[in-house]
C-alpha positions in Angstrom: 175.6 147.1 35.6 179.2 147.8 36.7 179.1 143.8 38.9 177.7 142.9 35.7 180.9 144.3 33.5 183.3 143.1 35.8 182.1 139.9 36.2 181.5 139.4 32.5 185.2 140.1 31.9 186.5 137.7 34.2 183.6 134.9 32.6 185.0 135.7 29.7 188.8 135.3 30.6 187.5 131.6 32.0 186.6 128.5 30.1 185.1 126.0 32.1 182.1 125.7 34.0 180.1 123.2 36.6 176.6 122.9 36.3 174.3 120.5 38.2 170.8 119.3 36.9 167.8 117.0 38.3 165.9 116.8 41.0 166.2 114.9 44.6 168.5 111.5 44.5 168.2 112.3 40.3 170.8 115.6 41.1 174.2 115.0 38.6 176.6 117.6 37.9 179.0 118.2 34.9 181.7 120.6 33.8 181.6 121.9 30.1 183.9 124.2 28.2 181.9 127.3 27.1 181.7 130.7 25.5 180.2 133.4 27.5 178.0 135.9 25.9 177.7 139.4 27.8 174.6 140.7 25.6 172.6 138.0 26.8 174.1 136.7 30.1 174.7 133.5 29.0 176.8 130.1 28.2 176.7 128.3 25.4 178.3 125.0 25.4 178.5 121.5 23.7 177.1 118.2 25.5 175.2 115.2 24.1 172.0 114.5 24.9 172.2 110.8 25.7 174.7 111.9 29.2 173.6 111.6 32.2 172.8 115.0 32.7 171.3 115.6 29.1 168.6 113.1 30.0 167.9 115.2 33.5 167.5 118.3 31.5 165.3 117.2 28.4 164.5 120.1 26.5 164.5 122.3 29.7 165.4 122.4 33.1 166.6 125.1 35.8 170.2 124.8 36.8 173.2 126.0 39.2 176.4 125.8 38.9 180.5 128.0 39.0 183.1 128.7 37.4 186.3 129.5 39.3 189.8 129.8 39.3 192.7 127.4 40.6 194.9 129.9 43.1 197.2 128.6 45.2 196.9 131.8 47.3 193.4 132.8 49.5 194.5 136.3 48.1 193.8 135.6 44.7 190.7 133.9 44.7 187.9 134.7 42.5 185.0 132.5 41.5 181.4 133.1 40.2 178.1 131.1 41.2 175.2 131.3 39.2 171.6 129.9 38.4 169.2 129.6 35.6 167.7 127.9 33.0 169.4 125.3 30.8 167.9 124.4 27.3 168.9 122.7 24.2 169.3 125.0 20.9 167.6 123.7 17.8 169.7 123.5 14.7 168.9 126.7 13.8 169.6 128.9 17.1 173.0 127.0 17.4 174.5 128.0 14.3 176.3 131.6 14.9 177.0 130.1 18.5 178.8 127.0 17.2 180.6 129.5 14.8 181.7 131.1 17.8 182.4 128.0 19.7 184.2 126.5 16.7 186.8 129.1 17.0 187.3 129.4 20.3 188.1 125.9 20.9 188.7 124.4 17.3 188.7 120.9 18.1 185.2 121.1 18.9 184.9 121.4 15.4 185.1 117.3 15.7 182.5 117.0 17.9 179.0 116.6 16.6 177.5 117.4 20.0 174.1 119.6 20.2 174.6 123.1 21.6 173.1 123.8 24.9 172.0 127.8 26.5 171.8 128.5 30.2 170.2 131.8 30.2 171.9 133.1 33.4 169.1 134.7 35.8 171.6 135.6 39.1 175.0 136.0 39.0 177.4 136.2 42.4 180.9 136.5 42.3 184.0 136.5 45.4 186.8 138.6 44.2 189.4 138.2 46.9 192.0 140.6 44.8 189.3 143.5 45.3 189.6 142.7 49.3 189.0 139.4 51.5 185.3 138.1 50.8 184.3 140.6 48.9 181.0 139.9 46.6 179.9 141.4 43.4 176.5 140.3 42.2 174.0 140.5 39.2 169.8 139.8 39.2 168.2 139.7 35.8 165.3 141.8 35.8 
């Protein structure tokens, strides 16, 4: 649980993420700004369906992806990848997580883009400030 807090921290200190969705020569990634909820171990985050990687992931799909930092310094490098499932939210679901969303980044308030989940199922994080390579990780159980 302690990987878990510290790593959640530092999610939630970051905005954007890359995730990648498909399968074989069909594989497209895409970066999103999101919110990241530590109760469930997940992102929420706003994308239309008719992108390219909307129409890989339907309804459902399993995903990868990170979310890292820009250092200019090998010292200060810290970075999180992660995998699991990517769905869209009905109406219904996405309504408190908009909310949230909404006022974390307010112009998103313009966007009428569907919310998307990707219930996180592994977690693995390099913290270089904690010591060179050094690796934190989280498995959903």
């Amino acid at each position: 649980m302690e990987s878990l807090n510290s790593i959640g921290k530092w999610l939630k200190k970051q905005h954007v993420l890359t995730y990648c969705a498909g399968a074989a020569e069909s594989l497209w990634c895409a970066n999103a700004f999101y919110i990241f909820d530590e109760d469930e171990v997940a992102f929420y985050f706003l994308s239309d369906t008719t992108t390219r990687h909307g129409q890989a992931i339907g309804q459902r799909a399993l995903t990868a992806g990170t979310v890292n930092g820009q250092p200019k310094t090998v010292a200060l490098i810290r970075g999180v990848q992660f995998r699991g499932e990517i769905r869209l939210l009905s109406e219904t679901e996405a309504a408190s997580h908009r909310a949230r969303y909404n006022k974390r980044f307010p112009v998103a308030r313009a966007m009428p883009s569907p919310v998307w989940v990707i219930r996180l199922d592994e977690l693995k994080m390099t913290d270089n400030t904690l010591g060179f390579g050094k690796k934190l990780h989280w498995v959903r159980k």
